[in-house]
N, C-alpha and C positions, 0 to 999 in steps of 0.2 A: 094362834099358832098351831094349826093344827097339824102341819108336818116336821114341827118341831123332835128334833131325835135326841136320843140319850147318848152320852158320852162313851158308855159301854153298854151295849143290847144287856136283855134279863132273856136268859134261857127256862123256859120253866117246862118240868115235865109230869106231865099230868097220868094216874094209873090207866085212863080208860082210851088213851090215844097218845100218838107218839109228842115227845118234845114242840115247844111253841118257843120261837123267840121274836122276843118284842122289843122292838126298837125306839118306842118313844110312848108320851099321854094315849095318842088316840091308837095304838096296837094294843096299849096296857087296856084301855078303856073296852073294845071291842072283845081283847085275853075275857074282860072281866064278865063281860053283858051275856057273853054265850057259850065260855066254857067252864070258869068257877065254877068248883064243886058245891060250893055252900056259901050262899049268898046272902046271909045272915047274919057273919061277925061285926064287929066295930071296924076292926080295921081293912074290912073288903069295901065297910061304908064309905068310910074316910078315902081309901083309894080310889072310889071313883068320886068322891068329890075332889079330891084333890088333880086329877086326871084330867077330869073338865076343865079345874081352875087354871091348869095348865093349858090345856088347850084355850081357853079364853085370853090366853096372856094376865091371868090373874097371881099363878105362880110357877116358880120354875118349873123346869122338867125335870132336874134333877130333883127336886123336893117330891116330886109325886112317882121318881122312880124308889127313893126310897121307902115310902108308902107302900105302893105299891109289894115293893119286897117282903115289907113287914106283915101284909094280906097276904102274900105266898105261906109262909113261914106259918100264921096262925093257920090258914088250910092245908097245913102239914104237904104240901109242894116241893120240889127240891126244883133250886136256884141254881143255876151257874152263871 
Protein backbone atom coordinates (compact mmCIF):
# COMPACT_ATOMS: atom_id res chain seq x y z
CA UNK A 1 0.00 0.00 0.00
CA UNK A 2 2.25 2.33 -0.82
CA UNK A 3 -0.09 5.51 -1.09
CA UNK A 4 -1.62 4.43 1.87
CA UNK A 5 -2.25 7.97 3.96
CA UNK A 6 -2.61 8.80 7.78
CA UNK A 7 -5.81 9.74 9.16
CA UNK A 8 -4.06 13.05 10.40
CA UNK A 9 -0.74 14.18 8.48
CA UNK A 10 2.53 14.50 11.12
CA UNK A 11 3.96 17.94 10.72
CA UNK A 12 7.57 17.80 11.58
CA UNK A 13 9.93 20.70 11.91
CA UNK A 14 13.35 20.11 11.45
CA UNK A 15 16.28 23.15 12.73
CA UNK A 16 18.10 23.08 9.46
CA UNK A 17 15.02 23.59 6.99
CA UNK A 18 11.57 24.75 7.13
CA UNK A 19 8.60 22.28 8.32
CA UNK A 20 8.02 18.72 6.50
CA UNK A 21 4.48 17.24 6.63
CA UNK A 22 4.02 13.67 5.92
CA UNK A 23 1.16 12.20 4.97
CA UNK A 24 1.43 8.61 5.26
CA UNK A 25 4.46 5.17 5.60
CA UNK A 26 6.11 6.16 2.35
CA UNK A 27 6.40 10.36 3.10
CA UNK A 28 7.44 9.04 6.71
CA UNK A 29 9.82 6.65 5.00
CA UNK A 30 11.46 9.03 2.55
CA UNK A 31 11.04 12.19 6.02
CA UNK A 32 13.21 9.37 7.38
CA UNK A 33 16.08 8.13 4.48
CA UNK A 34 16.97 11.83 3.65
CA UNK A 35 16.43 14.21 6.30
CA UNK A 36 16.69 12.47 9.92
CA UNK A 37 19.00 14.16 11.81
CA UNK A 38 20.40 11.10 13.53
CA UNK A 39 19.96 7.96 12.13
CA UNK A 40 20.98 5.78 14.75
CA UNK A 41 18.29 5.62 17.52
CA UNK A 42 16.13 2.49 18.10
CA UNK A 43 13.12 4.02 17.46
CA UNK A 44 14.22 5.94 13.90
CA UNK A 45 15.11 1.92 13.47
CA UNK A 46 11.79 0.67 14.22
CA UNK A 47 10.25 3.55 12.21
CA UNK A 48 11.49 2.59 9.26
CA UNK A 49 10.72 -0.91 9.75
CA UNK A 50 7.70 -0.32 10.73
CA UNK A 51 7.12 2.17 7.52
CA UNK A 52 7.92 -0.40 5.11
CA UNK A 53 5.77 -3.04 6.86
CA UNK A 54 3.20 -0.54 6.19
CA UNK A 55 3.87 0.02 3.09
CA UNK A 56 3.95 -3.90 2.36
CA UNK A 57 0.59 -4.10 3.72
CA UNK A 58 2.18 -5.92 6.60
CA UNK A 59 1.07 -3.24 9.24
CA UNK A 60 -1.14 -0.33 9.51
CA UNK A 61 -0.38 2.94 8.84
CA UNK A 62 -1.59 4.23 11.67
CA UNK A 63 0.81 1.75 13.83
CA UNK A 64 3.91 3.14 11.82
CA UNK A 65 2.53 6.64 12.20
CA UNK A 66 2.74 6.40 15.67
CA UNK A 67 6.36 4.94 15.45
CA UNK A 68 7.21 7.12 13.42
CA UNK A 69 6.22 9.91 16.10
CA UNK A 70 7.99 8.25 18.75
CA UNK A 71 11.42 8.56 16.24
CA UNK A 72 10.38 12.32 16.03
CA UNK A 73 10.35 12.89 19.73
CA UNK A 74 13.55 10.71 20.45
CA UNK A 75 15.41 13.23 17.66
CA UNK A 76 14.03 15.89 19.71
CA UNK A 77 11.70 17.15 16.37
CA UNK A 78 8.55 18.95 17.30
CA UNK A 79 5.34 17.32 15.92
CA UNK A 80 2.17 18.80 15.01
Amino acid sequence: MPNAKWSSPVEVGFAHKASQTVQGPFDALICLMDTWPDMRGPRYVAARSFCRAAIEGRKSPEEAREVFISAAKEAKLRTH
